[in-house]
BANU-691699 format. One record per residue (C-alpha): residue number from 1; x, y, z. Coordinates in Angstrom, 2 decimals, decimal comma. Example, Ala and Ser with C-alpha at 12.3 -4.5 7.8 and 13.67 -1.06 7.14 Angstrom:
// residues 2
r i 1	u 12,30	v -4,50	w 7,80 .
r i 2	u 13,67	v -1,06	w 7,14 .
// end
This chain:
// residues 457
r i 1	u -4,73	v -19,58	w 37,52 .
r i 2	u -7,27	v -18,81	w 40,06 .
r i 3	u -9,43	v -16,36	w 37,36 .
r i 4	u -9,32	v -18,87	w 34,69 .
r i 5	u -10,36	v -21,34	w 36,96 .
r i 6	u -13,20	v -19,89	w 38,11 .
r i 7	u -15,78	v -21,29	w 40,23 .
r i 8	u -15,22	v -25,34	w 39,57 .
r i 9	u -16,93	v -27,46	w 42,34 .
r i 10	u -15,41	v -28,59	w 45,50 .
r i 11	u -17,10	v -31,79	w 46,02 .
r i 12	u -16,11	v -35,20	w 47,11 .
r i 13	u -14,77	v -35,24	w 43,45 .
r i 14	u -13,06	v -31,62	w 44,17 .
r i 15	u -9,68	v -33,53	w 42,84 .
r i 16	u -11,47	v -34,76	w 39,72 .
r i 17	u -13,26	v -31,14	w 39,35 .
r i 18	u -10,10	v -29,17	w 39,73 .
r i 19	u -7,87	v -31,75	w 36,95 .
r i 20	u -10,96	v -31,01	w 34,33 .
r i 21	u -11,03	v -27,67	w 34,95 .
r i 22	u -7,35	v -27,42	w 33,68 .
r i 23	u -7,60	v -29,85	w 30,94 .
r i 24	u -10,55	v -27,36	w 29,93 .
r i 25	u -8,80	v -24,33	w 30,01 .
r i 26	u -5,53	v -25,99	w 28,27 .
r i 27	u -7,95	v -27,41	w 25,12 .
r i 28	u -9,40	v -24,00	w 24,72 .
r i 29	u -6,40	v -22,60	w 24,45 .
r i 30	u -6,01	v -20,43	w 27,77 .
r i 31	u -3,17	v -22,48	w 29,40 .
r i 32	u -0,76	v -22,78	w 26,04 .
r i 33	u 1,52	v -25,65	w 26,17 .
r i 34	u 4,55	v -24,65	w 28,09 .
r i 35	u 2,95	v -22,59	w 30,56 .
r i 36	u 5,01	v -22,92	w 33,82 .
r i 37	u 2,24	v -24,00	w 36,82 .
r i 38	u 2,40	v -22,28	w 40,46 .
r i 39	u 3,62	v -24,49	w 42,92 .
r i 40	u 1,22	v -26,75	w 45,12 .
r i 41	u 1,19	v -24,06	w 48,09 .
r i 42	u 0,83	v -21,58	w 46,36 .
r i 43	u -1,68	v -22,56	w 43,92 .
r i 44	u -3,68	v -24,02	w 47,07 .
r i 45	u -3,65	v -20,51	w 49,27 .
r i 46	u -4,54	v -18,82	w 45,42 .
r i 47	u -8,40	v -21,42	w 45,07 .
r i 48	u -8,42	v -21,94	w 49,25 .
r i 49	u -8,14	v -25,67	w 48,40 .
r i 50	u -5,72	v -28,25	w 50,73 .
r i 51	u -2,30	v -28,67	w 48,95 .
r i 52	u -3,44	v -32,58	w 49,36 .
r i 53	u -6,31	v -31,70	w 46,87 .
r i 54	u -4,22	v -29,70	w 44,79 .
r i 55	u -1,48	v -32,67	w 44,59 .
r i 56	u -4,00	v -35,31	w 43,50 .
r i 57	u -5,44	v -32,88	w 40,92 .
r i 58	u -1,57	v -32,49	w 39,50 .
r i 59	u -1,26	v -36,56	w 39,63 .
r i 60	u -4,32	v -37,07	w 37,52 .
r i 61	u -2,98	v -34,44	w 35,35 .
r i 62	u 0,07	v -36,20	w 34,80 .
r i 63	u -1,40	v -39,44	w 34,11 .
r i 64	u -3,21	v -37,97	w 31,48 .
r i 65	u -0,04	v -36,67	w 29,70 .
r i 66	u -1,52	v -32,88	w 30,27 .
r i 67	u 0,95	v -32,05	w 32,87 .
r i 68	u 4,80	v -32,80	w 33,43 .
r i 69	u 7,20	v -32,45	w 36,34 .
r i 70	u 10,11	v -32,45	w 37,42 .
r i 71	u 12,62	v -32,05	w 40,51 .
r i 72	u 14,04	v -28,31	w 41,07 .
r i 73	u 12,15	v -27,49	w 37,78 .
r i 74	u 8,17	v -27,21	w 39,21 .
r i 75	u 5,55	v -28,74	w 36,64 .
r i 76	u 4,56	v -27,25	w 33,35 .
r i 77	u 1,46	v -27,83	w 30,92 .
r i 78	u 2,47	v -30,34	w 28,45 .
r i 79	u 0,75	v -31,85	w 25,33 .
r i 80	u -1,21	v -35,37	w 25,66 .
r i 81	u 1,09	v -36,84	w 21,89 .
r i 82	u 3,98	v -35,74	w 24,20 .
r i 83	u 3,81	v -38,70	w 26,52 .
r i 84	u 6,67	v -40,46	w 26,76 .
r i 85	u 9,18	v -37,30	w 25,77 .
r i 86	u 10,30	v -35,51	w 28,54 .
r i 87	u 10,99	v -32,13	w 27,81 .
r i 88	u 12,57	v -29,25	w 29,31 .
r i 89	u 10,10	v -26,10	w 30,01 .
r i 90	u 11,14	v -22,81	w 27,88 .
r i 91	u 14,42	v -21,42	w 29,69 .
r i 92	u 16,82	v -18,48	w 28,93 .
r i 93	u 18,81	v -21,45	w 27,00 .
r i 94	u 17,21	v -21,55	w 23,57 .
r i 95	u 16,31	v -20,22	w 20,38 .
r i 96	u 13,99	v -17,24	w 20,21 .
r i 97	u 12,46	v -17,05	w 16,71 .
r i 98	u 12,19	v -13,19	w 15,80 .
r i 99	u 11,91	v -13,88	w 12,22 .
r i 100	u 8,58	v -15,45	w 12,37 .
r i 101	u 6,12	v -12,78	w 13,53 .
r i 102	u 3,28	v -15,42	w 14,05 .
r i 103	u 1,85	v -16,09	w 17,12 .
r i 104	u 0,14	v -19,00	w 18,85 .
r i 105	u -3,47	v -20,16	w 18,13 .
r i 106	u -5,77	v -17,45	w 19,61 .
r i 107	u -8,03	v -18,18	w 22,52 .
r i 108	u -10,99	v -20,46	w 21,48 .
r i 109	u -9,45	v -22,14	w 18,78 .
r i 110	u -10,64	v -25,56	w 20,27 .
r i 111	u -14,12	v -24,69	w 20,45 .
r i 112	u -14,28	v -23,39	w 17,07 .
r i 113	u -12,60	v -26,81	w 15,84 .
r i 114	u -15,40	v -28,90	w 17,88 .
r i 115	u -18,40	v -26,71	w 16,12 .
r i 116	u -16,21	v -27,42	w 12,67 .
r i 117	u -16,64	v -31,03	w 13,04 .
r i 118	u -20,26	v -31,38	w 13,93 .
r i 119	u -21,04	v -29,22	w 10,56 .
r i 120	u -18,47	v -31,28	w 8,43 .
r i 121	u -20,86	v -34,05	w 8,33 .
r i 122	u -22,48	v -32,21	w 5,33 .
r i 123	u -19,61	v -31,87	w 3,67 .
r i 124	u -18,80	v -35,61	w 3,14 .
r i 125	u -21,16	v -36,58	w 0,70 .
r i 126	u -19,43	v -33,80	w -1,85 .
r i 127	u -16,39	v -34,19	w -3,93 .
r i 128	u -14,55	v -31,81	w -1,17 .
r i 129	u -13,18	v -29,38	w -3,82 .
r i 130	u -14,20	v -25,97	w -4,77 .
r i 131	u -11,46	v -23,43	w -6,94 .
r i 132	u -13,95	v -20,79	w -5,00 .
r i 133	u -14,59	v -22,11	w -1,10 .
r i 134	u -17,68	v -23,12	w 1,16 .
r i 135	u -20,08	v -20,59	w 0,81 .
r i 136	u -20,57	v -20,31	w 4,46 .
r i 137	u -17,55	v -18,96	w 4,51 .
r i 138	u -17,48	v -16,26	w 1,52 .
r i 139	u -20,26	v -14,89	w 3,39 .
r i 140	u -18,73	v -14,18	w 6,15 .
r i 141	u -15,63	v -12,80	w 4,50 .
r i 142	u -18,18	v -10,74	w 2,54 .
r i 143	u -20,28	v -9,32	w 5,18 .
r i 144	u -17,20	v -8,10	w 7,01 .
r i 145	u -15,64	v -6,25	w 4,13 .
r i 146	u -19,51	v -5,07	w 3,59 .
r i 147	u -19,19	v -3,87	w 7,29 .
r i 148	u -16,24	v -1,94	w 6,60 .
r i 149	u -17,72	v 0,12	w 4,25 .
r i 150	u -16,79	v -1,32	w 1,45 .
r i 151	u -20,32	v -3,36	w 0,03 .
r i 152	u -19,20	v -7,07	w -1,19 .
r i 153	u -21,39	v -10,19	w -2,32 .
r i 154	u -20,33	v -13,94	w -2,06 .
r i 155	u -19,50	v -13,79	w -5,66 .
r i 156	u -16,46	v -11,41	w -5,35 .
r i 157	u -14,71	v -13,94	w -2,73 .
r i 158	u -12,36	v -16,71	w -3,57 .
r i 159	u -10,77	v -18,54	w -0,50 .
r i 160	u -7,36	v -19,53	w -0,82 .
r i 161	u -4,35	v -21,11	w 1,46 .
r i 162	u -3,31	v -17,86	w 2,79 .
r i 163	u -2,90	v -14,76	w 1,76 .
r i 164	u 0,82	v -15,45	w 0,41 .
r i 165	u -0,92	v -17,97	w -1,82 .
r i 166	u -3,57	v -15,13	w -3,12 .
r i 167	u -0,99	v -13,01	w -3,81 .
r i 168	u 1,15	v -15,59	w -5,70 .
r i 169	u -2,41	v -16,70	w -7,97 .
r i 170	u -2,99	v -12,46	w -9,19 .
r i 171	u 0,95	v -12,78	w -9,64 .
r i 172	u 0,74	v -15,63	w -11,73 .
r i 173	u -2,40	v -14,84	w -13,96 .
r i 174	u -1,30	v -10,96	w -14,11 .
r i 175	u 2,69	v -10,97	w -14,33 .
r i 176	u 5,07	v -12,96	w -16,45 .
r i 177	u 9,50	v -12,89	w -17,05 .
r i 178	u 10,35	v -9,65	w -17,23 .
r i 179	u 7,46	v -7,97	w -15,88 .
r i 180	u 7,66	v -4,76	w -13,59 .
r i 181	u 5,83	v -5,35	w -10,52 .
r i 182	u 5,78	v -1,96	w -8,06 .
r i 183	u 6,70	v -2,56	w -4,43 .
r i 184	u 6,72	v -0,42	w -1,21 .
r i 185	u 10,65	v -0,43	w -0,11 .
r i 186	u 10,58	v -1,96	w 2,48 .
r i 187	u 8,13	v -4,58	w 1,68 .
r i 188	u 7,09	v -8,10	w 2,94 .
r i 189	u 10,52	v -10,48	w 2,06 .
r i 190	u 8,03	v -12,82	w 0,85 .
r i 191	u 6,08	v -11,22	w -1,51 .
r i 192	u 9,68	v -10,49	w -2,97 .
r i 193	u 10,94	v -13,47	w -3,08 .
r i 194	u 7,73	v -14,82	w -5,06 .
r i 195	u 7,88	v -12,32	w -7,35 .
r i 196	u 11,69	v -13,26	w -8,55 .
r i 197	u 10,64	v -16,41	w -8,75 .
r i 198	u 8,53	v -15,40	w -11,30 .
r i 199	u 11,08	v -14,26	w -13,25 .
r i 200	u 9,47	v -10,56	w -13,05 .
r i 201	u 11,27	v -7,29	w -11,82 .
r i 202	u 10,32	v -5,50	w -8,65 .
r i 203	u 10,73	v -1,45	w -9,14 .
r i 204	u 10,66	v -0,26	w -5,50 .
r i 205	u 9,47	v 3,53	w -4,29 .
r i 206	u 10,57	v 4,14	w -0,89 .
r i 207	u 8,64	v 4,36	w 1,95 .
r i 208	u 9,28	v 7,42	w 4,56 .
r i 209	u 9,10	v 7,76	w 8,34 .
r i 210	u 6,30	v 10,24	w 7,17 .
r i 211	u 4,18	v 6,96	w 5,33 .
r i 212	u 3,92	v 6,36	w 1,51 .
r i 213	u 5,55	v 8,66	w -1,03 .
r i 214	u 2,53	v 8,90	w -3,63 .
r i 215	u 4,49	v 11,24	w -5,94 .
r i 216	u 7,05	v 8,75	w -6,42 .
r i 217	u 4,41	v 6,22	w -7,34 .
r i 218	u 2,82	v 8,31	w -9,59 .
r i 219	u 6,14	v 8,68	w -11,06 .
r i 220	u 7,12	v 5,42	w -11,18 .
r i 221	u 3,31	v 4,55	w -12,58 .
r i 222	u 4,07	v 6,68	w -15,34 .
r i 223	u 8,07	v 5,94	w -16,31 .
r i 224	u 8,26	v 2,06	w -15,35 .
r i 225	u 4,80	v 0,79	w -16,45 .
r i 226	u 4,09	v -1,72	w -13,63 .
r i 227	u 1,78	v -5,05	w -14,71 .
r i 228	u 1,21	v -5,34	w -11,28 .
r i 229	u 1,43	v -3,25	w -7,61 .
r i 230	u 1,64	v -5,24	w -4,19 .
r i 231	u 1,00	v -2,75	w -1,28 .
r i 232	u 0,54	v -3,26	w 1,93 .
r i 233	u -1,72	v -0,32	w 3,10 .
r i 234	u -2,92	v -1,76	w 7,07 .
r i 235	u -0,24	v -1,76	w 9,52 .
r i 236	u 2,40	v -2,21	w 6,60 .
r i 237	u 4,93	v -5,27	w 6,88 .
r i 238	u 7,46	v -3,65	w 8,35 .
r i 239	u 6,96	v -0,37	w 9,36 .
r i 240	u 3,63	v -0,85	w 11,00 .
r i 241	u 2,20	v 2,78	w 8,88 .
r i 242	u -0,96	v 2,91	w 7,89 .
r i 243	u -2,37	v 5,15	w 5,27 .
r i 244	u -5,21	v 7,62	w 5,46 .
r i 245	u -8,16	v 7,96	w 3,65 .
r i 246	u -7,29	v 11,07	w 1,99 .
r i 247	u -4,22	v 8,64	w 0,69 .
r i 248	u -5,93	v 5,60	w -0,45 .
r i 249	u -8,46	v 7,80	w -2,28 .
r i 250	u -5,29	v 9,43	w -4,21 .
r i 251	u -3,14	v 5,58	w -4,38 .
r i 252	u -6,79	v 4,34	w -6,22 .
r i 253	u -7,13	v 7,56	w -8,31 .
r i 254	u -3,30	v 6,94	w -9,64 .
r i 255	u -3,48	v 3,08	w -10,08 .
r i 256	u -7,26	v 3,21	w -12,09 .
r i 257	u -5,46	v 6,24	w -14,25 .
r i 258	u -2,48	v 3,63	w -15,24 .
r i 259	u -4,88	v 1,19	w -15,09 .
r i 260	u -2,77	v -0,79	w -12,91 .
r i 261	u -3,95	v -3,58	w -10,97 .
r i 262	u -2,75	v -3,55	w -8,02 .
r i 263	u -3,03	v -6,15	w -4,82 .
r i 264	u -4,26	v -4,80	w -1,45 .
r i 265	u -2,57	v -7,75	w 1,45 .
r i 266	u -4,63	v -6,93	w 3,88 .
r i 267	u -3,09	v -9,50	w 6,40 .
r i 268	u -2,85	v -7,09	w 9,69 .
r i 269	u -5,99	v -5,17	w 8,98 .
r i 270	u -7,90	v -7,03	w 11,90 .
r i 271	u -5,19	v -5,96	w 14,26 .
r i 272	u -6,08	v -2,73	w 14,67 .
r i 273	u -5,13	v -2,42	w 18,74 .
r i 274	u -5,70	v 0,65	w 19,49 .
r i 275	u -9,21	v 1,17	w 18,81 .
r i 276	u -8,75	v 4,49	w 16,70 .
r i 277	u -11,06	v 5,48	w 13,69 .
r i 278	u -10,14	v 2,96	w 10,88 .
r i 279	u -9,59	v 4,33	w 7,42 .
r i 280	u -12,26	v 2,27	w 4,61 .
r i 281	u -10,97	v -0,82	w 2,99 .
r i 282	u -8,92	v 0,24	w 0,00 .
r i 283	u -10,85	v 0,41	w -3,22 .
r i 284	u -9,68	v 0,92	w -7,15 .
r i 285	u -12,69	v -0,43	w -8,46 .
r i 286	u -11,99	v -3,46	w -10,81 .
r i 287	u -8,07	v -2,37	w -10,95 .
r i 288	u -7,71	v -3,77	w -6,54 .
r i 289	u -7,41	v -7,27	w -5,47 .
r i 290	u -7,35	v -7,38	w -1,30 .
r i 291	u -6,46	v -10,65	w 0,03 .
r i 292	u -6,56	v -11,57	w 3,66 .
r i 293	u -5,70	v -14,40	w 5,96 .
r i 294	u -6,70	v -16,64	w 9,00 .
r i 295	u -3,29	v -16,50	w 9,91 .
r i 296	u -2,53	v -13,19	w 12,25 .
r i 297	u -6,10	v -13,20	w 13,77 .
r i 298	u -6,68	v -16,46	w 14,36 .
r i 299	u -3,50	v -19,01	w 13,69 .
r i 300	u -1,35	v -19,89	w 10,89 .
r i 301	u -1,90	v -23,49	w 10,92 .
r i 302	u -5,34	v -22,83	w 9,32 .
r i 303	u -3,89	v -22,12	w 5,98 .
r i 304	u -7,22	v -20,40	w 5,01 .
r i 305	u -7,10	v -16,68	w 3,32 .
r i 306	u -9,02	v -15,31	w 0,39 .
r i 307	u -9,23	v -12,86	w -2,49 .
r i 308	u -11,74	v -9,74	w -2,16 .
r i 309	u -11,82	v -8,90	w -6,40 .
r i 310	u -14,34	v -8,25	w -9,07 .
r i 311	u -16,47	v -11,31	w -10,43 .
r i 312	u -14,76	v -10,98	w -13,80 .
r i 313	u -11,30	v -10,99	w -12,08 .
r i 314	u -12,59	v -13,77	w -10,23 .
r i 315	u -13,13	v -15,61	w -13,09 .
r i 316	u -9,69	v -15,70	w -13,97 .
r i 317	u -8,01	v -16,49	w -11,09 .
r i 318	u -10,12	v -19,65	w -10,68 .
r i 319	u -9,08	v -21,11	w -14,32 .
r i 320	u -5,28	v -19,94	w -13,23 .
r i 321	u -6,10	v -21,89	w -10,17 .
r i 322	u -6,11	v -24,93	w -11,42 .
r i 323	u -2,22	v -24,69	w -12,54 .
r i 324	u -0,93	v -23,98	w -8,75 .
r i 325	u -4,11	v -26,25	w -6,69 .
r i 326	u -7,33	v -27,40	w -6,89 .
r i 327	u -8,87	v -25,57	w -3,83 .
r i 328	u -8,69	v -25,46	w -0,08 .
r i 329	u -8,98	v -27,72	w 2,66 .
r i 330	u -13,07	v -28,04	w 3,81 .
r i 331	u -12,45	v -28,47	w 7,52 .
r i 332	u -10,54	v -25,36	w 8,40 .
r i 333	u -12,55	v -23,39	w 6,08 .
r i 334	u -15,48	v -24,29	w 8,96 .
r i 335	u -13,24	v -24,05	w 11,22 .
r i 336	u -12,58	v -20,39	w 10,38 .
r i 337	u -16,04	v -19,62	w 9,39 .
r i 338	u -17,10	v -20,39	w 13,57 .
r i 339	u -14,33	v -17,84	w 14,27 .
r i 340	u -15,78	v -15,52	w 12,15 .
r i 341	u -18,91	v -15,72	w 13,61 .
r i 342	u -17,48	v -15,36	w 17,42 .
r i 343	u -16,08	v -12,19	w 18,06 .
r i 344	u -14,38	v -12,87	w 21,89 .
r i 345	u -11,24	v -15,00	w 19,75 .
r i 346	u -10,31	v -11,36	w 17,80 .
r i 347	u -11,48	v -9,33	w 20,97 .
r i 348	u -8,78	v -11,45	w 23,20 .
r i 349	u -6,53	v -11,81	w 20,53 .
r i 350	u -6,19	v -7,53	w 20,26 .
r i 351	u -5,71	v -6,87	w 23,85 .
r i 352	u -3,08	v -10,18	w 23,66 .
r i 353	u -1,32	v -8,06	w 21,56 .
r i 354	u -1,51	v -4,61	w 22,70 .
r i 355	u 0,05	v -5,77	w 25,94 .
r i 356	u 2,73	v -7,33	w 24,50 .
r i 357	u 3,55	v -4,49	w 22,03 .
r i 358	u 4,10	v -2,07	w 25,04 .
r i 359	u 6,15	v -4,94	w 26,76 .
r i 360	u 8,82	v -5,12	w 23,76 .
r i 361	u 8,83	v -1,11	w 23,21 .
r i 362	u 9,78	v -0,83	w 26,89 .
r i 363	u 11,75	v -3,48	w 26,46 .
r i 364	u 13,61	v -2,01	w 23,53 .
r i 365	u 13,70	v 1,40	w 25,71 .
r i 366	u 15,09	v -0,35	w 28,38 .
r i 367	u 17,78	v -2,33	w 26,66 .
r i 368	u 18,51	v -0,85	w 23,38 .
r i 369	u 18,02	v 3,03	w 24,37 .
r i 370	u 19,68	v 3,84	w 21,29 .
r i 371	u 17,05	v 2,39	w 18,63 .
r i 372	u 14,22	v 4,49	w 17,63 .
r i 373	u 10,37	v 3,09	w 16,80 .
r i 374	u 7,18	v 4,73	w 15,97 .
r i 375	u 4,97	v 2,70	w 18,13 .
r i 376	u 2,22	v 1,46	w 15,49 .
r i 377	u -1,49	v 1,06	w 16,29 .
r i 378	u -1,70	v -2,30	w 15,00 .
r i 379	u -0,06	v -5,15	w 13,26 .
r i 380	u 2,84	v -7,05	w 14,75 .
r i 381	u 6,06	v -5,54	w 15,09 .
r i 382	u 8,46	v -2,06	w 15,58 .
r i 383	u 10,90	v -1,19	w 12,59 .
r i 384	u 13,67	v 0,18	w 14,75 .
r i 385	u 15,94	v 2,75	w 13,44 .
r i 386	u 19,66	v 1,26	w 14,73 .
r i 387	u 22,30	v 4,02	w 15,46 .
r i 388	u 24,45	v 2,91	w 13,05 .
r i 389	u 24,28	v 0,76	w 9,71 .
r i 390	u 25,03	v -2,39	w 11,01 .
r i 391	u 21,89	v -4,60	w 10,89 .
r i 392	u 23,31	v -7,48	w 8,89 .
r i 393	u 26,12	v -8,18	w 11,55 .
r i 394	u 23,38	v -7,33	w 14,12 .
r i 395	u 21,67	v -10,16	w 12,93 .
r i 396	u 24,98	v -12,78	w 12,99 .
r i 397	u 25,92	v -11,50	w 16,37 .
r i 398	u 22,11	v -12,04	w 18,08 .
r i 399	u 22,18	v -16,08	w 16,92 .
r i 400	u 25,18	v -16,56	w 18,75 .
r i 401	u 23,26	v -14,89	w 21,65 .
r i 402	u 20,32	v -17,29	w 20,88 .
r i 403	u 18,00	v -14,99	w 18,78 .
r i 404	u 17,20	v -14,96	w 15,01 .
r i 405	u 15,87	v -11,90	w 13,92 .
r i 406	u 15,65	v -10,82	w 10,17 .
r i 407	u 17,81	v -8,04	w 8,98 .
r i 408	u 16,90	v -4,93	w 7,27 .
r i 409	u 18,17	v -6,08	w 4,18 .
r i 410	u 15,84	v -8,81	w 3,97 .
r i 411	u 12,46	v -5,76	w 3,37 .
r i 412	u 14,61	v -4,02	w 0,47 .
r i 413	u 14,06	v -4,70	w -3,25 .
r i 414	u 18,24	v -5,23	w -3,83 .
r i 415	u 18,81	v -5,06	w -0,25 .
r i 416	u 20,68	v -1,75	w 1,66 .
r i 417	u 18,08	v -1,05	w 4,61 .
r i 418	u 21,53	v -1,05	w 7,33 .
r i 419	u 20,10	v 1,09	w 9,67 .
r i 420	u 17,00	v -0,77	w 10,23 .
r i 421	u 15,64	v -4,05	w 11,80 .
r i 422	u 12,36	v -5,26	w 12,67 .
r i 423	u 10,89	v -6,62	w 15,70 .
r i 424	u 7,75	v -9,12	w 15,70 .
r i 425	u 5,71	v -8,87	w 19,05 .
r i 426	u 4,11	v -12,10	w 18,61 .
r i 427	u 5,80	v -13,74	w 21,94 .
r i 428	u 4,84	v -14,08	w 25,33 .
r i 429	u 6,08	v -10,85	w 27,19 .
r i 430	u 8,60	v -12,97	w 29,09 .
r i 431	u 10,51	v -14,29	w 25,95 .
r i 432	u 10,14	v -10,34	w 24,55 .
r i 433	u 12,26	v -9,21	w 27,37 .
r i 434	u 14,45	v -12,31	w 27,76 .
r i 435	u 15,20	v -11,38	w 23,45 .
r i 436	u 16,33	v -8,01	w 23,89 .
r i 437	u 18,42	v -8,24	w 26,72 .
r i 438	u 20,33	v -10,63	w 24,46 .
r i 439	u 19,79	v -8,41	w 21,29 .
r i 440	u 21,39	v -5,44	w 23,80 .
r i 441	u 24,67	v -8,46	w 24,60 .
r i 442	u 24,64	v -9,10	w 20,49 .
r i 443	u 24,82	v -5,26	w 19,93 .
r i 444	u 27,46	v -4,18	w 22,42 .
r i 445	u 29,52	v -7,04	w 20,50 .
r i 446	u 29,18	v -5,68	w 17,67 .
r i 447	u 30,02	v -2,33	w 18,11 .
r i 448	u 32,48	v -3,33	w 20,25 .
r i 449	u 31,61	v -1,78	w 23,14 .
r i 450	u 30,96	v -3,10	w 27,01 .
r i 451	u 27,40	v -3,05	w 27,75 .
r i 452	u 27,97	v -1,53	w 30,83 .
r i 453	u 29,18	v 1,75	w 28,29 .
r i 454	u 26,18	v 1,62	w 26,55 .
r i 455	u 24,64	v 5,45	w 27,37 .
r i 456	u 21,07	v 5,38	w 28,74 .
r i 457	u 18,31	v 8,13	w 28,45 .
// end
């Protein structure tokens, strides 16, 4: 508290100081809501402030619906719509989501939304829709993937709502009932489940602890005669792999030879945590359609992604468009174009996650010493290797323990994947540990052994 904090002014109006300096750091994102405070002396010895100053700051905070308290429980940060409700701070007592690997808006989200609105103004005298997006923002998108090393214009951007939504518009225009569409097994549940619903078959080539098999796509290339690939090449969905460039220039030599088109989700590709030489965007000419999101980086609430594709391709998609929606909302796609042009939100948001990647692999040392992980350089999860098949009852056991967490089956074209079950890192570090001391009670029921029994190495 004291470091984010900083240097606000201890005047006659040191109560009034120290309540906006909060309410500051709780807009922009720095105190999320839920955030248990320190207690009055301790907060006061932590800024060198009277515990009288520090308890009329806290009282102003309260009236202004930013902070809660209660007896025995301390005070937490709390939402200004929440007035009235009364809630409970986060406690050992409910759900932890490890299905969702999403995390919270990143760290100057607020300010980003403020600079949004002043520039919307010249948005209001237009119809608001556009099957392509504000060019603003296609720049942007374009001069990163130009940055990259991969040379884009404007014109070969479409923004969409999400990634999962580009995906589902190439699926659409380029796939129909009956279809073949190569996967990676695993693969993204999602991106399986939308291409069912279309009616069209996914032929699955298995991916090794080793990374991508690329004879068995070449084979399957050549015997199943895909309409369509979906690959996940950055920090894959589950596995956290990432392939080379020696790879990707071998993947794009065998898709342009089947002429395959094949989309590239690049959805984790700005996670890259570790800082390590990063392989060049993934390129098969007119045959690769990369599509990216807000959502990882930044926050899922945007809705914003786009499509990185030739301007023929382009074409396309926009009259397919207009089947599925008629464009993307104007104010986030500012509101993601001011991130864009900010690097500290992606700079915070990396370290964010590095930290709490090497909080849940200790954690999973700690309490699960049986599992196995490659710890990946980016993305947002470990695909843990279980030590015996027995992720689907893993999965039953851990929500009576008060965790959901997807099992392997969920990643597999017709399911199998026993002896495997992924773990997002997209919590706090505290609710990472709190989850796999339960997922350690959930698997000691189900093997039906005492945790105390459990061997540890």
């Amino acid at each position: 508290m004291a470091a984010l904090l900083g240097t606000w002014r201890r005047s006659r109006q040191g109560a009034a100081d120290l309540a906006a300096a909060v309410e500051l750091q709780v807009l922009d994102g720095h105190l999320a809501v839920g955030t248990q405070l320190p207690a009055e002396r301790e907060l006061a010895d932590a800024l060198g402030a009277s515990r009288t100053l520090i308890g009329s700051a806290l009282d102003r905070l309260r009236e202004s619906g930013l902070v809660q308290s209660r007896r025995g429980s301390g005070s937490w940060i709390t939402s200004p719509a929440a007035r009235g409700f009364n809630p409970t701070p986060s406690t050992g007592a409910d759900v932890i989501d490890f299905v969702c690997a999403s995390p919270s808006a990143a760290v100057g989200m607020h300010r980003a939304f403020d600079a949004a609105r002043l520039l919307l103004a010249d948005e209001l005298g237009s119809p608001g829709y556009g099957d392509r997006g504000l060019p603003i923002l296609r720049e942007r998108i374009a001069a990163r993937y130009t940055e990259r090393g991969l040379p884009t214009s404007p014109a070969q951007i479409m923004i969409t709502n999400g990634a999962h939504h580009a995906f589902v518009l190439a699926l659409r225009m380029l796939a129909g009932p009956g279809d073949r569409v190569l996967v990676e097994q695993p693969t993204y549940a999602n991106a399986l489940e939308a291409i069912r619903a279309a009616h069209a078959l996914p032929v699955p080539v298995a991916l090794g602890r080793d990374g991508w098999d690329l004879d068995g796509i070449e084979a399957a290339l050549r015997q199943a005669g895909p309409r369509l690939a979906y690959l996940i090449v950055d920090f894959h969905n589950p596995t956290g792999l990432r392939l080379d460039d020696e790879g990707r220039e071998r993947l794009a030599a065998l898709l342009t030879k089947s002429r395959t088109p094949a989309v590239i989700d690049e959805t984790l590709v700005e996670l890259d945590i570790d800082g390590g030489p990063a392989p060049r965007p993934f390129s098969a000419g007119d045959w690769s359609i990369l599509v990216g999101t807000s959502s990882k980086a930044y926050w899922g609430g945007l809705r914003i992604g786009w499509i990185r594709a030739s301007e023929e391709l382009l074409a396309r998609l926009s009259s397919a468009r207009f089947g599925l929606d008629l464009g993307s909302p104007v104010f986030e796609q500012l509101v993601l174009a001011e991130l864009l042009a900010d690097p500290e939100p992606l700079a915070r948001r990396r370290e964010e996650v590095r930290v709490q990647r090497d909080v849940l692999a200790e954690a999973v040392r700690e309490h699960c010493p049986e599992w196995t992980f490659r710890l990946p350089s980016g993305g947002f999860w470990l695909w843990c290797s279980l030590p015996e098949r027995m992720s689907t009852r893993l999965a039953v056991a851990a929500a009576a323990h008060g965790v959901q967490v997807a099992p392997g089956s969920r990643f597999g074209a017709q399911g199998g994947l026993e002896r495997w079950i992924r773990l997002p890192f997209s919590q706090p570090p505290d609710r990472l540990q709190e989850a796999m001391r339960r997922l350690a009670l959930a698997e000691s029921a189900v093997r039906g052994q005492p945790l105390g029994e459990i061997p540890v190495r």
